[in-house]
N, C-alpha and C positions, 0 to 999 in steps of 0.2 A: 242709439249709441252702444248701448249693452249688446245688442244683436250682431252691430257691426264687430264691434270685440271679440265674442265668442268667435263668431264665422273667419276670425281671424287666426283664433288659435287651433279653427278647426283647420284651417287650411295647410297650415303648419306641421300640425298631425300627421296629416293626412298627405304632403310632401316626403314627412321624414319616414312614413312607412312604405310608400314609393320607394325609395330610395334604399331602404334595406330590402324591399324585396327583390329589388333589383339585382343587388350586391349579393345577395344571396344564392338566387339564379344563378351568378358568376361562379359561387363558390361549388356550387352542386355542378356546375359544368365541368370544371376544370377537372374535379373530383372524378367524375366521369370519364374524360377525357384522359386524365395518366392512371387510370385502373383498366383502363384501354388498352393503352401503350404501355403499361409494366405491370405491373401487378397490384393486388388488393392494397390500397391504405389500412395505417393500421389508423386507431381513434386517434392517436396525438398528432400524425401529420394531416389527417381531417379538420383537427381542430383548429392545428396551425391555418392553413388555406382558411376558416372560416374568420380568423383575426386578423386576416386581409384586409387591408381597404381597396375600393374599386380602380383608384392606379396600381395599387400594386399586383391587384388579382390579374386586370391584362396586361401589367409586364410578363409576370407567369406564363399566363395563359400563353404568350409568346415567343416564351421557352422551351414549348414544350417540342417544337420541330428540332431546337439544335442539343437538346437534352442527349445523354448517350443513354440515363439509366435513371431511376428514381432517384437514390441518391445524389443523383449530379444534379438532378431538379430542384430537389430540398436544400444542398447547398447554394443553388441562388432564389431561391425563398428565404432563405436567413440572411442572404446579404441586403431583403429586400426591405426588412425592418429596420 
């Protein structure tokens, strides 16, 4: 019973670090991706995209074809919170 227990909370764990590294991956992508297409990030709008959650990181992420320019990116990243 105890074994089952723990192997429970290990799984949980082990889901929820899944799951940020996931989301994370997204974040390092996109990061990528409009330092690509416009120029370097500075640390706060990196940190912004990292306080994403993963719907909102691929709505971004989706934005970034009709994007004109960084700013017009980050103005819908803040409409995204």
């Amino acid at each position: 019973m105890l074994a089952e227990t723990v192997r429970g909370w290990y799984d949980k764990a082990e889901a929820r670090g899944e799951a940020k590294g996931k989301t994370k991956g997204k974040a390092e992508t996109l990061i990528f991706l409009l330092e690509n297409q416009f120029d370097p990030l500075s640390s706060n709008q990196k940190e912004k995209i990292f306080a994403l959650n993963e719907p909102r990181l691929m709505a971004a992420i989706s934005y970034i074809f009709p994007a004109k320019s960084l700013e017009d990116m980050f103005v819908f990243i803040n409409t995204l919170k």
